[in-house]
C-alpha positions as CSV (number, residue, x, y, z in Angstrom):
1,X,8.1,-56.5,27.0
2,X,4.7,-54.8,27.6
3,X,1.8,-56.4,26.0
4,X,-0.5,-53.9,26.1
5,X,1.1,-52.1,23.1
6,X,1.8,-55.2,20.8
7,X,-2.0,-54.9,19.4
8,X,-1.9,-51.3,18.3
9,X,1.4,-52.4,16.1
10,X,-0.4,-55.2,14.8
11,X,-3.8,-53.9,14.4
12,X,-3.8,-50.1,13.4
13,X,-6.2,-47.8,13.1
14,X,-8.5,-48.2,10.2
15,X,-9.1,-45.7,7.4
16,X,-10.9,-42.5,8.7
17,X,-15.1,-42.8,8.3
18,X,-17.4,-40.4,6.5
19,X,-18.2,-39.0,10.6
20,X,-14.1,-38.4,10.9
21,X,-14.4,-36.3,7.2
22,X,-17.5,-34.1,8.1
23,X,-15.9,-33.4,10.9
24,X,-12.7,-32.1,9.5
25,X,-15.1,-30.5,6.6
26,X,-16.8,-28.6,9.9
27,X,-13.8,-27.5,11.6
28,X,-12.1,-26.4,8.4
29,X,-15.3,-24.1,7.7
30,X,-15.3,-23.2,11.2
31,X,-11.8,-21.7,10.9
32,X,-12.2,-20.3,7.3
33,X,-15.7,-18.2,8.8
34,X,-13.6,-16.8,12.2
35,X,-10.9,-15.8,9.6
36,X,-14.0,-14.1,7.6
37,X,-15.4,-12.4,10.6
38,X,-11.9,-11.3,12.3
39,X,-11.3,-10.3,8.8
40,X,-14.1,-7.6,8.2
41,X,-14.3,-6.8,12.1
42,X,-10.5,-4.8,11.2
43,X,-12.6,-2.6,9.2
44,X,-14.7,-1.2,12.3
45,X,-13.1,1.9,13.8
46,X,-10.6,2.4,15.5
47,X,-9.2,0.4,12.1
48,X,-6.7,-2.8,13.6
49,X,-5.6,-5.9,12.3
50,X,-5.9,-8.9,14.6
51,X,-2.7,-11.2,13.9
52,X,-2.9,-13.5,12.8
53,X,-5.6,-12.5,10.7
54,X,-5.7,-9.9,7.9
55,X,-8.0,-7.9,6.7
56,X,-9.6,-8.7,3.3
57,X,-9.1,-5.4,2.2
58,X,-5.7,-4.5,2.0
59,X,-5.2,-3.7,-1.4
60,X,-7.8,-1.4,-1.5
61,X,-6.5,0.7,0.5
62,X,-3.6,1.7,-1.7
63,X,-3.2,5.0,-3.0
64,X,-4.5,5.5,-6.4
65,X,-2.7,8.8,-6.6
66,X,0.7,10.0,-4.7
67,X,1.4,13.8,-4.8
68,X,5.5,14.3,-3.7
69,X,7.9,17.3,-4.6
70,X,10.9,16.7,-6.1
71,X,14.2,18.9,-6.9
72,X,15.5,18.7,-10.5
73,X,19.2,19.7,-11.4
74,X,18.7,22.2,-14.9
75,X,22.2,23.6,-14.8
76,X,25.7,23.4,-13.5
77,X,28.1,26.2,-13.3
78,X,25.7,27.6,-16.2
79,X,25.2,24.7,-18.2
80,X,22.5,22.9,-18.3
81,X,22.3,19.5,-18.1
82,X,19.4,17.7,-20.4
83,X,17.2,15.6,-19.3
84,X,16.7,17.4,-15.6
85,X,19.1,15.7,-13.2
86,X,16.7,14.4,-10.3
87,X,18.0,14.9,-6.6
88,X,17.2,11.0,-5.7
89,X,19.8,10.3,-8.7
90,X,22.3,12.7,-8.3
91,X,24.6,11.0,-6.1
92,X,27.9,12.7,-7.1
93,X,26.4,16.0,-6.8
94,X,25.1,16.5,-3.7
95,X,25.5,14.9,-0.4
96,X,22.7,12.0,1.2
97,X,20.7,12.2,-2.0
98,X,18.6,9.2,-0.1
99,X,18.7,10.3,3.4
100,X,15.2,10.5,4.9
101,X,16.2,14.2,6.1
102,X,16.9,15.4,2.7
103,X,13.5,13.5,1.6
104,X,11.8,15.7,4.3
105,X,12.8,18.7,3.7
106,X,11.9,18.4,0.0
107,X,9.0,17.8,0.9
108,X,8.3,21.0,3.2
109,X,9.9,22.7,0.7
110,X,7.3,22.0,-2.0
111,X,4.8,22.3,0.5
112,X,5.9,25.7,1.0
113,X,6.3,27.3,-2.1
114,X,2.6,25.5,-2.9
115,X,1.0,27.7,0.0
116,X,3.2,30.6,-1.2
117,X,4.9,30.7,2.2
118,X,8.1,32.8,1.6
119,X,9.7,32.8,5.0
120,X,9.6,29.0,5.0
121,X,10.5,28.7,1.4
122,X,13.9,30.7,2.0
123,X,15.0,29.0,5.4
124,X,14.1,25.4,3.4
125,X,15.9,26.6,0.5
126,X,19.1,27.3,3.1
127,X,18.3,23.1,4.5
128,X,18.4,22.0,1.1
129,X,21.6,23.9,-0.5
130,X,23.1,22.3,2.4
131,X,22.8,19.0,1.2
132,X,24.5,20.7,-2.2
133,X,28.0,20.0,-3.3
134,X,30.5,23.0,-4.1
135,X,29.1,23.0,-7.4
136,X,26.6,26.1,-7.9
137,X,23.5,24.0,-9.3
138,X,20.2,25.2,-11.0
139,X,17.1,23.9,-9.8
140,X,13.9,23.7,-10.2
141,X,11.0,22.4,-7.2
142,X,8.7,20.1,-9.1
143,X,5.3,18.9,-7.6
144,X,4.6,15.1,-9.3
145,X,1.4,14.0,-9.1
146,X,1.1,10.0,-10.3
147,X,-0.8,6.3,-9.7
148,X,2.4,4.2,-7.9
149,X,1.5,1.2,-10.3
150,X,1.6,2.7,-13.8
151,X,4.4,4.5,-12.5
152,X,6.3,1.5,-11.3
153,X,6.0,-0.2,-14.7
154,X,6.8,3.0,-17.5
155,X,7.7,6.2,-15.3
156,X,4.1,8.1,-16.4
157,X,3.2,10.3,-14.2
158,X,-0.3,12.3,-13.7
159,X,1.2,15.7,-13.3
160,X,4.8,17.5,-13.6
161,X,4.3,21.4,-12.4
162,X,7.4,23.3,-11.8
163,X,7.0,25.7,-8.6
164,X,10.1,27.5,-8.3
165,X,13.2,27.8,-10.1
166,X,16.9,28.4,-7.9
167,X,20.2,28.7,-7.7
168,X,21.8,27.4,-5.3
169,X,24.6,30.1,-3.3
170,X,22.0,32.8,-4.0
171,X,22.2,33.9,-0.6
């Protein structure tokens, strides 16, 4: 049996002192001032993070207003369909209505008919009636300008402009 360990079990440690405490009070500011500093130095260009610490402004940095284009189904083999039938919800209709290269090419799309590009328009108009069932639909390209919070919580949006409205098969 070793001896040398038998008075540490029967004497601990005592309580820690007033120097252990401002001591932990020193480190714990030290750390909270590095995460201040490592913090705001993200902000300085070329703008990184420095894991693990974050910068203080993140949610400043969100958009305070998203502008996206958008197809909306009006009619069906000539009858229209009320409310619109957006392209995101319109899963029986058309084909990958949340695919990320049907997103895209909405997007160029509205980008196109916004510069008044027609030779874009028409080969993006081709893209996008691809992604169309055998159904002959009616659309219409809608630009949507709105804040993502208000938005979120009851569907407002800023702005609702159509900029074109098709059929698809007019080719």
């Amino acid at each position: 049996m070793r001896t040398s360990f038998l008075p540490f079990v029967l004497h601990p440690p005592a309580f820690p002192t007033v120097r252990s405490y401002r001591r932990l009070c020193l480190i714990a500011t030290a750390l909270l001032g590095i995460q201040l500093c490592t913090g705001l130095l993200g902000e300085i260009p070329p703008r990184r993070e420095v894991f693990p610490f974050a910068s203080w402004f993140l949610f400043a940095k969100v958009p305070s207003r998203v502008v996206e284009y958008d197809l909306e189904f009006r009619t069906v083999d000539s009858h229209p369909l009320e409310p619109p039938l957006r392209f995101s919800r319109a899963s029986g209709w058309v084909n990958q209505p949340h695919g990320i290269a049907s997103f895209q090419t909405i997007q160029a799309l509205g980008q196109a008919l916004d510069r008044g590009d027609q030779g874009k328009t028409r080969a993006l108009r081709r893209q996008i009636e691809a992604f169309c069932g055998p159904v002959g639909l009616g659309y219409d390209v809608v630009k949507v300008t709105y804040d993502p919070v208000p938005r979120y919580l009851t569907g407002a949006t800023l702005e609702h402009r159509v900029l074109g409205s098709f059929t698809a098969r007019e080719f």
